[in-house]
C-alpha positions as CSV (number, residue, x, y, z in Angstrom):
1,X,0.0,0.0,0.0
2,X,2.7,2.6,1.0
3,X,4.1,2.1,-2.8
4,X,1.0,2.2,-4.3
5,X,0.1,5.6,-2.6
6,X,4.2,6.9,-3.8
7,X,3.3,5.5,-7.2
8,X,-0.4,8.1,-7.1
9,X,1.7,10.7,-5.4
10,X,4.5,9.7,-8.4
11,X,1.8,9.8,-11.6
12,X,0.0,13.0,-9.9
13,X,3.7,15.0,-9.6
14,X,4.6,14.5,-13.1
15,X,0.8,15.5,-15.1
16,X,1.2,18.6,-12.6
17,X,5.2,19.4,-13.1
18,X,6.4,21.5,-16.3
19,X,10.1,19.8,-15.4
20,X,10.2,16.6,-17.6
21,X,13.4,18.2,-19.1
22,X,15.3,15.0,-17.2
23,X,12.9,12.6,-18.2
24,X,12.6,12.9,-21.7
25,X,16.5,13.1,-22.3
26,X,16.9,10.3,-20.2
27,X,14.1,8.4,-22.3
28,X,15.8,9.5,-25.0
29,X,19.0,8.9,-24.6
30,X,18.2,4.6,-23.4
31,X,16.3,4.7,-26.7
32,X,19.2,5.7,-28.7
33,X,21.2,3.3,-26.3
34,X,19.5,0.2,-26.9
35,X,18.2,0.6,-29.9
36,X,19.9,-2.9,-31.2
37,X,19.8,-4.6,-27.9
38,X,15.6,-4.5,-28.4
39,X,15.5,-5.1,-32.2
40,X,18.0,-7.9,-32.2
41,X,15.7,-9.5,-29.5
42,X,13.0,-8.8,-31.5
43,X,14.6,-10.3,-34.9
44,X,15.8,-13.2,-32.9
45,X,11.9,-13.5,-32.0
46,X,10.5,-13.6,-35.4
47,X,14.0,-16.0,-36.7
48,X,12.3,-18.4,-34.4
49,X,8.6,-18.2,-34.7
50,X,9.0,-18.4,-38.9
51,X,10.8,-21.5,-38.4
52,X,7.6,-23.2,-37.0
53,X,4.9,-20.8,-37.8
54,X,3.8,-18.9,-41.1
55,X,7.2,-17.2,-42.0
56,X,5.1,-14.6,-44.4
57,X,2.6,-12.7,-41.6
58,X,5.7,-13.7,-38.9
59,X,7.9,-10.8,-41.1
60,X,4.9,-9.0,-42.0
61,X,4.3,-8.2,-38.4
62,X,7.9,-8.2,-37.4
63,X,8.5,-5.2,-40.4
64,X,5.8,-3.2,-38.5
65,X,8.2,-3.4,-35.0
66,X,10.9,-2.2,-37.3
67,X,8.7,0.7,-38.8
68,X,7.8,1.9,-35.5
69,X,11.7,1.8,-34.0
70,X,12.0,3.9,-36.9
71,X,9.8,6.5,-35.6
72,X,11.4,6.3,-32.2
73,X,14.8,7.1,-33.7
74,X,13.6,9.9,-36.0
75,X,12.1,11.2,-32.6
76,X,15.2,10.9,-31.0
77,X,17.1,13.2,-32.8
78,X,14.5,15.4,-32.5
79,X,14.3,15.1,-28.6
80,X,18.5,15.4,-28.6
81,X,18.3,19.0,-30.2
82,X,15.7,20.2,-27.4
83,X,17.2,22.6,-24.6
84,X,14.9,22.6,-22.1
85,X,13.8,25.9,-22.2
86,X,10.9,26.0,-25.2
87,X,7.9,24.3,-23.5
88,X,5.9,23.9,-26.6
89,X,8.7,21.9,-28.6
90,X,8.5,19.9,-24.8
91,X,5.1,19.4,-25.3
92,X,5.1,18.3,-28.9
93,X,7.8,15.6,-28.3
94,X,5.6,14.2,-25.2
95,X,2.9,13.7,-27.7
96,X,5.1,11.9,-30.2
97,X,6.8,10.1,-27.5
98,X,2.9,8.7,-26.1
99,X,2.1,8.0,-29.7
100,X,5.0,6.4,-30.8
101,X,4.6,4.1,-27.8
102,X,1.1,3.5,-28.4
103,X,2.0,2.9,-31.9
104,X,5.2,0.3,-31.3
105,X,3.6,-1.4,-28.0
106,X,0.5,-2.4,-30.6
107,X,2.7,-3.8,-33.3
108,X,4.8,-6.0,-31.0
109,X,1.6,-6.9,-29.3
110,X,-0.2,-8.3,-33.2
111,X,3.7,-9.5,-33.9
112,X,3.0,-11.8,-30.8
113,X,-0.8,-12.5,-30.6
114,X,0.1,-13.4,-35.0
115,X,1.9,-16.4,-33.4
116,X,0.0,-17.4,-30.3
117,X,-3.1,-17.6,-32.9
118,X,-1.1,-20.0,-35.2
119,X,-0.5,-22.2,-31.8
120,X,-3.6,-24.8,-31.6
121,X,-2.5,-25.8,-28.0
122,X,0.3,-26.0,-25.6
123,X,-0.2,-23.1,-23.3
124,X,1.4,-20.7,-25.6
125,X,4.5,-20.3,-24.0
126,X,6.4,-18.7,-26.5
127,X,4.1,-15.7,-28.0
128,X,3.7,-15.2,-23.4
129,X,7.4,-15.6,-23.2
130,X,8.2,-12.9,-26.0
131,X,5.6,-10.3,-24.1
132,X,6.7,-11.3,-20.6
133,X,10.3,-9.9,-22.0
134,X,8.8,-7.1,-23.7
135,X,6.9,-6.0,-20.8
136,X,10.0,-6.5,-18.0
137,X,12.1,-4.8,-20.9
138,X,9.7,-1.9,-20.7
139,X,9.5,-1.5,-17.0
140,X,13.5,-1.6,-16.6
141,X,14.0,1.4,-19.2
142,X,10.7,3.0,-19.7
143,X,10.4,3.7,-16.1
144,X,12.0,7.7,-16.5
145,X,8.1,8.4,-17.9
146,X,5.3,7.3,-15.8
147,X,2.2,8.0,-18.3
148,X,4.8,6.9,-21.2
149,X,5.4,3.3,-19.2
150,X,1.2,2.8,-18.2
151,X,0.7,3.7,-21.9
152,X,2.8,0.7,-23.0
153,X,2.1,-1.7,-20.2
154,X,-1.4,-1.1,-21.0
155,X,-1.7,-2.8,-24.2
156,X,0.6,-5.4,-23.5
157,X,-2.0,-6.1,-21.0
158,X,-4.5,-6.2,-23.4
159,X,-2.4,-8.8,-25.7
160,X,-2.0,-10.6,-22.4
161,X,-5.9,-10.9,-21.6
162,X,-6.5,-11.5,-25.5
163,X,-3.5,-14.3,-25.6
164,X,-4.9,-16.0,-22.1
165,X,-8.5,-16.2,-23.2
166,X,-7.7,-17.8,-26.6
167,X,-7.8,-21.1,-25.6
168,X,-10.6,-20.3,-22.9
169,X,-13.3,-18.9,-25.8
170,X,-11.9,-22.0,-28.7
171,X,-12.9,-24.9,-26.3
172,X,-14.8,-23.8,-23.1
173,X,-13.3,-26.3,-20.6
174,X,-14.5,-26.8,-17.4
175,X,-13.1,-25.1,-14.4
176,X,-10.8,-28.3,-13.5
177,X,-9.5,-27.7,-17.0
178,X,-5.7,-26.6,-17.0
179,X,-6.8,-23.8,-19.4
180,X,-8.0,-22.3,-16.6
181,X,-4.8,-22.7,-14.6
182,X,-3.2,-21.2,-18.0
183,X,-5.0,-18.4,-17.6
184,X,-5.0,-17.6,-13.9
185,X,-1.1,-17.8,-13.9
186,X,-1.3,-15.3,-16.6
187,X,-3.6,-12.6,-14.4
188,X,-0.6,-13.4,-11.5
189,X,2.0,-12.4,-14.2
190,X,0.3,-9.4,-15.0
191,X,0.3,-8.5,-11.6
192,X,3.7,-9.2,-11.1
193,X,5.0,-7.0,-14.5
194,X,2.7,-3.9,-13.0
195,X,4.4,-4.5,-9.4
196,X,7.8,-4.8,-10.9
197,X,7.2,-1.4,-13.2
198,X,5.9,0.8,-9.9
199,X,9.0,-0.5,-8.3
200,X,11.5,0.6,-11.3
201,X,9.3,3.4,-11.8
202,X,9.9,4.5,-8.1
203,X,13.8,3.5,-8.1
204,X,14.3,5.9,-11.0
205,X,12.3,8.6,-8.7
206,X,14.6,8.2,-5.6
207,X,17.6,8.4,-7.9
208,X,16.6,11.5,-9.3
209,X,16.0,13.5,-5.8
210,X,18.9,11.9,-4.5
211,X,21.3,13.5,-7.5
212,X,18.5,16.8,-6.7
213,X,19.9,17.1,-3.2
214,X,23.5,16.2,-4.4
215,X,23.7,18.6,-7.1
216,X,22.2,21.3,-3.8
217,X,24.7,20.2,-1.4
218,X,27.4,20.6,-4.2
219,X,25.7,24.3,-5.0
220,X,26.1,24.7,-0.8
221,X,29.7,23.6,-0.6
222,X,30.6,25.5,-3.8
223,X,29.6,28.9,-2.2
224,X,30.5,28.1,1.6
225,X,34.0,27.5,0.2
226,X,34.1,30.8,-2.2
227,X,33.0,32.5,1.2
228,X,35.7,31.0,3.3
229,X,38.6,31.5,0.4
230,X,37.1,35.2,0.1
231,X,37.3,35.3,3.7
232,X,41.2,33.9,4.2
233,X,41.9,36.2,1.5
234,X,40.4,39.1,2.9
235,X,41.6,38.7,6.6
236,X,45.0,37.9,5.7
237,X,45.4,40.9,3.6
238,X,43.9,43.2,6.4
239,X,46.6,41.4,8.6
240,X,49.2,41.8,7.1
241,X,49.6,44.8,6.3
242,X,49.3,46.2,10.4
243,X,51.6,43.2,11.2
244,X,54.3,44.4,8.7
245,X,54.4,47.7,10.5
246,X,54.2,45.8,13.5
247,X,57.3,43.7,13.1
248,X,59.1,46.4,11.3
249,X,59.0,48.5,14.6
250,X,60.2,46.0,16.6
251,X,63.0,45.1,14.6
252,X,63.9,48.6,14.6
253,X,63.7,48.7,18.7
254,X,65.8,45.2,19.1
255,X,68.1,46.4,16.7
256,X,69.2,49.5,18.6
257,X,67.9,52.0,16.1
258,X,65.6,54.0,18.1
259,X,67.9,54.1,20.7
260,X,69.2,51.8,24.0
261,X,66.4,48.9,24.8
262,X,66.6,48.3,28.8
263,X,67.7,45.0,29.8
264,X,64.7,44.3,31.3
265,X,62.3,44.9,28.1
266,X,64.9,43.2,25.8
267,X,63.4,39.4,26.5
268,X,59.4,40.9,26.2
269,X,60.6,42.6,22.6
270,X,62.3,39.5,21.1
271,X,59.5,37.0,22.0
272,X,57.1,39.8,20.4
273,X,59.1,40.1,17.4
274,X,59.4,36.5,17.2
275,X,55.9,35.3,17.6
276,X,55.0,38.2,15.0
277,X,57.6,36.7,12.5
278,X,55.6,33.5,13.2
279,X,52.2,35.4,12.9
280,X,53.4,37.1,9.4
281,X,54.6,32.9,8.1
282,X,51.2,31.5,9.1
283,X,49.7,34.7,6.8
284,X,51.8,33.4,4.0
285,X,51.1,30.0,4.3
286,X,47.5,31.1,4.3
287,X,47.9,33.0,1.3
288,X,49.4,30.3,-0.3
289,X,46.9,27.4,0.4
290,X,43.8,29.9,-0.3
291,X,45.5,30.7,-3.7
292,X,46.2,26.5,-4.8
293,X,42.9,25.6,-3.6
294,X,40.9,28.2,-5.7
295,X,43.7,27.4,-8.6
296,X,44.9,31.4,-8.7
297,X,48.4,30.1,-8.4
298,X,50.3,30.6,-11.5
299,X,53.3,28.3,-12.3
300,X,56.1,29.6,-14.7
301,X,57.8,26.4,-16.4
302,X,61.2,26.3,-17.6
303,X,64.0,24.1,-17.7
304,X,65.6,23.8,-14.3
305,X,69.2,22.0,-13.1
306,X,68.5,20.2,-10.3
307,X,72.4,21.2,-8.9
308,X,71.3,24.6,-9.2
309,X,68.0,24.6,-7.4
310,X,69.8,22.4,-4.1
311,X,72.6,25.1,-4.0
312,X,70.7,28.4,-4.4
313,X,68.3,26.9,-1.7
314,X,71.1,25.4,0.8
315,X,72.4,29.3,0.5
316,X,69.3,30.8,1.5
317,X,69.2,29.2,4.7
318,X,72.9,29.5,5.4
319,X,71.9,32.3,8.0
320,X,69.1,30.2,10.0
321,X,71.5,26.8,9.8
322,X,74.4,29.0,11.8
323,X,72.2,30.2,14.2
324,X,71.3,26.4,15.1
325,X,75.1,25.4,14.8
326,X,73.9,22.5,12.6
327,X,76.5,22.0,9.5
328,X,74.6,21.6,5.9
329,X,76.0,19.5,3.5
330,X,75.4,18.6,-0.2
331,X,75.8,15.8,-2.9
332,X,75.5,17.0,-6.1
333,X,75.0,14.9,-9.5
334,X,77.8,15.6,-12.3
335,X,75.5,14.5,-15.3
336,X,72.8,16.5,-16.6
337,X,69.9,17.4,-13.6
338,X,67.6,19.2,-16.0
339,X,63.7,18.8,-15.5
340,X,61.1,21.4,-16.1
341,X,59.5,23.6,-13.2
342,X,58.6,26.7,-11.5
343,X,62.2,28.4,-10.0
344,X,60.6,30.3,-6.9
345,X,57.7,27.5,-6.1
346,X,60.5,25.1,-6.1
347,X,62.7,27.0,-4.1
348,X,59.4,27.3,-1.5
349,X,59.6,23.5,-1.3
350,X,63.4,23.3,-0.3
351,X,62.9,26.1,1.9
352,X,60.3,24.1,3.9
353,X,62.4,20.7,3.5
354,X,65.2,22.0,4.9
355,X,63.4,24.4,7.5
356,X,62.1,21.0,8.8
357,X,65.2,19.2,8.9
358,X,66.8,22.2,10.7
359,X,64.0,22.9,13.3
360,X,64.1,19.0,14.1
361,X,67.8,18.3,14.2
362,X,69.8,19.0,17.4
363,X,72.6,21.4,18.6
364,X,75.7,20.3,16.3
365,X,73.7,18.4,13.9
366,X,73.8,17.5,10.7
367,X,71.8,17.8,7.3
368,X,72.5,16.7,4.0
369,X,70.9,17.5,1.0
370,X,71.8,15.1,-2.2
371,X,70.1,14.9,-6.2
372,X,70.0,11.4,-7.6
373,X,68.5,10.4,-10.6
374,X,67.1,6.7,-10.9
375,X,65.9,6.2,-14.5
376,X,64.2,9.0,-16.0
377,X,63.2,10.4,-12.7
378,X,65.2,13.3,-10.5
379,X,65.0,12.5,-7.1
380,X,66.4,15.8,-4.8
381,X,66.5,14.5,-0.8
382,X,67.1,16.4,2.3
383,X,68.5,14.0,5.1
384,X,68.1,15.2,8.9
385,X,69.6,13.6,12.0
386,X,66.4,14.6,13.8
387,X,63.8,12.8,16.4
388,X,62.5,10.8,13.6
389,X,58.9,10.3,12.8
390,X,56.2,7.4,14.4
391,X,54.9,4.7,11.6
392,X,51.1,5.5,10.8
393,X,52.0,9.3,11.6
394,X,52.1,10.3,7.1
395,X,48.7,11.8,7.0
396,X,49.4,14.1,9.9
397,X,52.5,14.8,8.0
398,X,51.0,16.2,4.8
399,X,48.0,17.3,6.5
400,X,46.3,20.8,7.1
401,X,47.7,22.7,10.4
402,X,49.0,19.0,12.0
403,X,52.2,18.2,13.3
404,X,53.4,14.9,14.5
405,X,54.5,16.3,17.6
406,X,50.7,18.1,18.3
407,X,51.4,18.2,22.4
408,X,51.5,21.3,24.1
409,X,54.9,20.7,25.5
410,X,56.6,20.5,21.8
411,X,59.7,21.9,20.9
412,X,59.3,23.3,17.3
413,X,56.5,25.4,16.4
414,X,55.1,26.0,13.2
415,X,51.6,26.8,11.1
416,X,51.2,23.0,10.2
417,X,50.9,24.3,6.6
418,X,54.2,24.1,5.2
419,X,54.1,20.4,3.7
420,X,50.5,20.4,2.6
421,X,51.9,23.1,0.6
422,X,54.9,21.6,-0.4
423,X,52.9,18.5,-1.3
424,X,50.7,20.3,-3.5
425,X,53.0,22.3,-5.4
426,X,55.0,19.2,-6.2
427,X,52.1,17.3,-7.3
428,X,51.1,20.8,-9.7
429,X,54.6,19.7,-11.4
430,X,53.8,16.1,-12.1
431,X,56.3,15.2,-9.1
432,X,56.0,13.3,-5.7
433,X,57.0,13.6,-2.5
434,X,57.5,11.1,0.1
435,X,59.7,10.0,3.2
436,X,61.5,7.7,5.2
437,X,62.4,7.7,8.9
438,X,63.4,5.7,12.1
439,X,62.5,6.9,15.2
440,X,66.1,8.1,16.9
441,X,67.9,8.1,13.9
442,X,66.0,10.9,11.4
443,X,64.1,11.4,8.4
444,X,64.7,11.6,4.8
445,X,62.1,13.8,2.8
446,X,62.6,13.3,-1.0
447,X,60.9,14.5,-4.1
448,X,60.8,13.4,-7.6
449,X,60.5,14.8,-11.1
450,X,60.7,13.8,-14.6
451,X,63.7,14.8,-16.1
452,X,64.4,16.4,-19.7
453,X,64.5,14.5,-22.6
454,X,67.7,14.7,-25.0
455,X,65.3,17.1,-27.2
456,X,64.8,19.2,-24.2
457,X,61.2,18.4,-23.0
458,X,60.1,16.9,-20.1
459,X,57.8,13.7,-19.8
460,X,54.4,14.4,-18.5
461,X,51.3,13.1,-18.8
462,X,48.7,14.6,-21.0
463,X,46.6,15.2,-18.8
464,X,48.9,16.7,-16.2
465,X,50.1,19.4,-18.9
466,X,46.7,20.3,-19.5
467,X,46.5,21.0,-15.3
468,X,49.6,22.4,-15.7
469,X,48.5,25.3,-18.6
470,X,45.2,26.1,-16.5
471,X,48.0,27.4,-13.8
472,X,49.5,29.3,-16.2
C-alpha cells in the first residue's frame, strides 16, 4: 500500500510538473542506447517463430516493429536538439513520444498474438514468453516516464488478456480444465509486471531526488567554500599589512635603532618580534593554500638544473642553519639534472624541506641535501639527523595545520601548513613527494621529477600538462 500511494503521489507529480526536461533526455538517450539490444531480440523472435509458424505474416508483423523503432529514432534526434527551455517543442515531443509508444507497444503486441493464434494448444508459451520480456524490458528502461510506461504496459495487458483467453473462448473447458490454470497464472504475471514497473518506476524517482539534493549540497559547498577563500583572502590581507608595521618597529627597537632597549624589556621585545615573525609565516602559508585551492596560483615552467635549485636553496638558509650550529652539506649529480618547473615554487619547497630538517635536528647536527637520478626520474633528498617520525603518523605529515609532535609541551612550532603546501605544489609539477624515517635516527624527505628528454622536453602526462597550462 505505502508504494502504491508513492506511485499516485509519483503519476499526480509528473501531469502537474512542467520539469520533464530530465525525463525525456533520459528516455531518450536509453532509446538511442538500446536501440539494437531491443531489435536484435525482437529479430531473434521472429527468426524463431517463422521456423515453425507462417514465415510470411511472422515478417509482415515483425517489419511493423521495425517501422515503429524507426519513428522512435527519427524522434530521438529530435528530442537530442531540445534545450529545455521551449515548453511547446517539450510538449510536442511528449505527444510523439505517447504516440510512438502506443503505436510500437500495438505492433509488437499483433507480432506476438500473430503467433499465439497460429498455436492450436500448448499453453502458448512462446508468444507469453516474448511479451513477458517485452513487458520486464519496458518496466527496466521506460520507467524515467510514468504516463509513457502505463501507456505501454497497457496494451501489452490487453495482448495478455487476449492471448490467455484464446484457448478459454476455442474450447470452453471446465473449471478443472488446466486452461483455466493457463490463464489464472497469466492474471498473477500481470500482476507481477505492474508491481515490478511501480518498483522501477519509483527507483528511478529516488535516484533523481537523491542527484537533486546532491547537485544542492554541491551548489552549498561551492559557495560556503568561495566565502571561506574570500574570507582567508580578505583577513590575511587586512593582517598583514598592520603586522608588517608591526614587526618592522620591533626590529627597529631590538636592533638599537631608536635608541638603548633596557635590559629588562629586551626578553618581552624579542619573544614579540618572534611570535610576529611566526604570525606574518602563518599569513603566508595562508595566502598560499587559499590561492592553490581556488587554482589562482600561477606556475612559470622552464627548464631547471637540479644542482642549481639544491645550492641556491642550501644558500638561503645558510643564516638560519648558523644560528642552530647545525653543518649543511650537499651531494650533487655531475650528469645533466635538467627537468622542467617553477624556479621560486621550487625554491618554497626546499625552503620548507630544509626548514624542517633544521628545526628538528639538534645542537651540532647535521643535514645533507643530495640529487640522484634513478631512471628517468630526479629525485632531490634532504636527510636530517632529527627525532625521527612514528609509523602510521604520514597523514598528519602532509595534512592541514598537524604536526606529528601536536602536544603542548613540543619543541618546534610552526603553522602546520608548510608540507601540505609543499605537497601540492610538487604534485602541480607532475612530481612526488614522500619520506622515510626511524624513530632516533632521522628522516629523509625526498621529491621526484621527470627529467628532460635529449630534445629538451620533459615527460608528463597529457593530462597533467593540461592541469599544468590552467596554472599558467
Amino acid at each position: 500500500m505505502k508504494d502504491l500511494s508513492a506511485f499516485r503521489a509519483a503519476w499526480a507529480n509528473w501531469f502537474n510538473s512542467d520539469g520533464r526536461e530530465k525525463p525525456i533526455k533520459d528516455y531518450v538517450v536509453l532509446l538511442n542506447q538500446l536501440v539494437w539490444q531491443r531489435q536484435g531480440s525482437f529479430f531473434a523472435a521472429a527468426v524463431l517463430a517463422a521456423l515453425y509458424f507462417d514465415p510470411i505474416s511472422t515478417f509482415v508483423w515483425y517489419s511493423a516493429v521495425v517501422l515503429t523503432e524507426m519513428l522512435d529514432l527519427i524522434l530521438g534526434r529530435k528530442s537530442k536538439a531540445w534545450d529545455g527551455q521551449d515548453l511547446v517543442v517539450g510538449q510536442q515531443i511528449l505527444k510523439r513520444i505517447a504516440l510512438n509508444t502506443v503505436l510500437s507497444a500495438t505492433a509488437i503486441s499483433i507480432f506476438i498474438i500473430n503467433i499465439a493464434v497460429q498455436q492450436p494448444s500448448g499453453g502458448h508459451f512462446t508468444p507469453l514468453f516474448f511479451l513477458f520480456s517485452a513487458s520486464i524490458f519496458a518496466a527496466m528502461y521506460n520507467s524515467q516516464m510514468i504516463g509513457v510506461l502505463l501507456l505501454r504496459l497497457s496494451v501489452y495487458g490487453f495482448a495478455f488478456l487476449y492471448i490467455a483467453l484464446l484457448d478459454v473462448l476455442r474450447y470452453s473447458p471446465p473449471l478443472s480444465s488446466y486452461v483455466w490454470l493457463e490463464f489464472l497464472t497469466i492474471i498473477f504475471v500481470l500482476y507481477f509486471i505492474v508491481n515490478i514497473s511501480v518498483k522501477f518506476y519509483l527507483g528511478y524517482q529516488e535516484r533523481l531526488d537523491q542527484m537533486k539534493r546532491i547537485q544542492e549540497e554541491n551548489e552549498r559547498a561551492k559557495v560556503a567554500l568561495e566565502i571561506k577563500s574570500q574570507f582567508l583572502s580578505t583577513v590575511s590581507h587586512e593582517l598583514r599589512t598592520p603586522l608588517t608595521s608591526i614587526i618592522g618597529g620591533l626590529d627597529l627597537v631590538n636592533n638599537g635603532v631608536l635608541g638603548e632597549v633596557p635590559e629588562n624589556l629586551k626578553p618581552v621585545i624579542g619573544i614579540a618580534a618572534k611570535n610576529g615573525h611566526r604570525l606574518a609565516d602563518l599569513i603566508d602559508d595562508l595566502l598560499d593554500l587559499q590561492k592553490i585551492e581556488a587554482g589562482e596560483i600561477k606556475f612559470n615552467f622552464e627548464p631547471l638544473d637540479a644542482n642549481d635549485l639544491v645550492k641556491e636553496a642550501v644558500e638561503s638558509t645558510t643564516g638560519y642553519a648558523d644560528k642552530l650550529g647545525i653543518h649543511v652539506t650537499t651531494a650533487a649529480r655531475v650528469e645533466n639534472c635538467g627537468f622542467m618547473g617553477d624556479r621560486s615554487r621550487l625554491i618554497q619547497v626546499m625552503n620548507n624541506l630544509l626548514s624542517n630538517a633544521l628545526k628538528f635536528s639538534g645542537q651540532g647536527g647535521a643535514v645533507q641535501v643530495r640529487v640522484e637520478t634513478f631512471g628517468d626520474r630526479i629525485r632531490i633528498s634532504v636527510q636530517d639527523e632529527g627525532m625521527g617520525i612514528p609509523t602510521g603518523a604520514r597523514d598528519r605529515v602532509f595534512g592541514k595545520f598537524s604536526q606529528v609532535d601536536s602536544s603542548d609541551v613540543r619543541k618546534v612550532g610552526g603553522t602546520g601548513l608548510g608540507l601540505n603546501i609543499t605537497k601540492q605544489i610538487v604534485e602541480r609539477h607532475n612530481g612526488t613527494i614522500d619520506y622515510v624515517s626511524e624513530l632516533g635516527i632521522g628522516s629523509t624527505f625526498f621529491v621526484e621529477f621527470d627529467c628532460l628528454t635529449s630534445r629538451g622536453e620533459a615527460r608528463v602526462d597529457p593530462e597533467v600538462a593540461i592541469g599544468h597550462m590552467e596554472y599558467g
